[in-house]
C-alpha positions in Angstrom: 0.0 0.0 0.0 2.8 2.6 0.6 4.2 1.9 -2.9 1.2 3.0 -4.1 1.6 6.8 -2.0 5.2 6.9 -4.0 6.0 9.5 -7.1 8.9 7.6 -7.7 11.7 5.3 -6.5 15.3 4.4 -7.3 16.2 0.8 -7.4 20.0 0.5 -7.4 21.2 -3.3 -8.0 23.3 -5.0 -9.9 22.5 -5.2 -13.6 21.9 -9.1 -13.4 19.4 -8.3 -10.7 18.0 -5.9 -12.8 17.6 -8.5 -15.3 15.8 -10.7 -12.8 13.6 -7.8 -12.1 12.1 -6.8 -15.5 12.4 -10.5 -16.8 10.1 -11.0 -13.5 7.4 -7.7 -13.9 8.5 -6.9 -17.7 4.8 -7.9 -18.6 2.9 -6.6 -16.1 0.3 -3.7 -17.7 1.5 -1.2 -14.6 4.8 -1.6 -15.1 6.9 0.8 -17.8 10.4 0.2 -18.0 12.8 2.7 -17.3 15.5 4.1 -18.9 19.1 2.6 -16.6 21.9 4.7 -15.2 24.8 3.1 -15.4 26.9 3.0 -12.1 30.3 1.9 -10.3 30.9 -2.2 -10.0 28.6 -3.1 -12.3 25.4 -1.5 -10.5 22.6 0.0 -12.7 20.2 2.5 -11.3 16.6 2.6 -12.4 13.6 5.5 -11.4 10.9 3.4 -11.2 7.0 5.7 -11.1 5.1 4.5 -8.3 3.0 2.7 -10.5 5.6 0.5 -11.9 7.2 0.3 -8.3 3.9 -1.4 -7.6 3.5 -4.0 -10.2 7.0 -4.5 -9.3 6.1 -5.2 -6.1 3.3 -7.6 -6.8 5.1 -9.3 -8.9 8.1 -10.2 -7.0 5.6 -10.8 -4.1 4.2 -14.0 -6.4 7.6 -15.1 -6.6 8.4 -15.0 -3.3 5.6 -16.5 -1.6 5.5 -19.5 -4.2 6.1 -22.9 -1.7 9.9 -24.4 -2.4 11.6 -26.7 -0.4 15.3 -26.8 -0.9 16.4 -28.6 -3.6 17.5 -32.0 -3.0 18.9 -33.1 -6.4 20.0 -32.0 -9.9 16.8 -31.0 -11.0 16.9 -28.0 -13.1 13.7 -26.9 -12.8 13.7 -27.2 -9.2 17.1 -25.1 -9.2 15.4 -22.3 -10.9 12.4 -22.0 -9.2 14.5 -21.8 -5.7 16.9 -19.3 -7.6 13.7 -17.3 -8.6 12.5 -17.8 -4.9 15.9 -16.4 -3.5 15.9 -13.7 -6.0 12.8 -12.4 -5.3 12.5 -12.7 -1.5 15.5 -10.7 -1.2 14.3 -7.4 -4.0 10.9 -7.1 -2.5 12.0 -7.7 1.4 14.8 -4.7 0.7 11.9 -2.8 -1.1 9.4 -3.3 1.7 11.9 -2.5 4.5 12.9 1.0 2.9 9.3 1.5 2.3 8.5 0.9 5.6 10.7 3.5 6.9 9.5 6.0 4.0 7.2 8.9 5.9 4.3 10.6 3.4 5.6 14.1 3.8 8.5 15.6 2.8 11.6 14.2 2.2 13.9 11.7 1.2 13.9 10.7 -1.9 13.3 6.8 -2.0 16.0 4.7 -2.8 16.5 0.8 -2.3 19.8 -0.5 -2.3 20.6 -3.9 -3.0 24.1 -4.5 -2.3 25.7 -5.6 0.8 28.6 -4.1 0.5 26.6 -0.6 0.6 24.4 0.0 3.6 20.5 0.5 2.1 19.0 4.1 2.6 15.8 4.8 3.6 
């Protein structure tokens, strides 16, 4: 719901995450993909309207609340989805938590941070 309050967001990742992201929401009718900005170490940074930060959002939320179990064996299909799982948990979970901390007034600009080598700001 407090995606849905948001102008705009920037999602800063690296580009194969970013890859995972718009393979992920890419044909959602909210989202509109946005134009990257290239940064250090291989990170892309992309302004996302609230309305694609949304179907974003719902998307990855699918993902992540599908039911895997770890997988047990070689099975590549299995190894995907629980890639997919991992993937997404961790975009929407960083998503929600600067969300979470984002107030409706002035401020901030939003920007979630996926790296761990950078703390995320809220």
């Amino acid at each position: 719901m407090r995606a849905g309050k948001v102008a705009s967001a920037t999602l800063v990742c690296h580009r194969d995450t970013w890859e995972f992201v718009a393979a992920h929401v890419g044909s959602h009718p909210h989202f509109r993909t946005p134009a990257l900005e290239e940064r250090e170490n291989g990170l892309v940074a992309a302004v996302l309207s609230g309305r694609s930060l949304v179907a974003m959002l719902l998307a990855l939320y699918r993902v992540a609340n599908v039911s895997v179990s770890r997988p047990d064996g070689e099975d590549t299909e299995e190894m995907v989805a629980y890639a997919d799982w991992a993937m997404a948990s961790q975009v929407y979970y960083a998503t929600a938590r600067v969300l979470s901390r984002a107030y409706s007034g002035e401020g901030e600009p939003v920007v979630v941070t996926i790296d761990n080598r950078v703390p995320a700001r809220a």
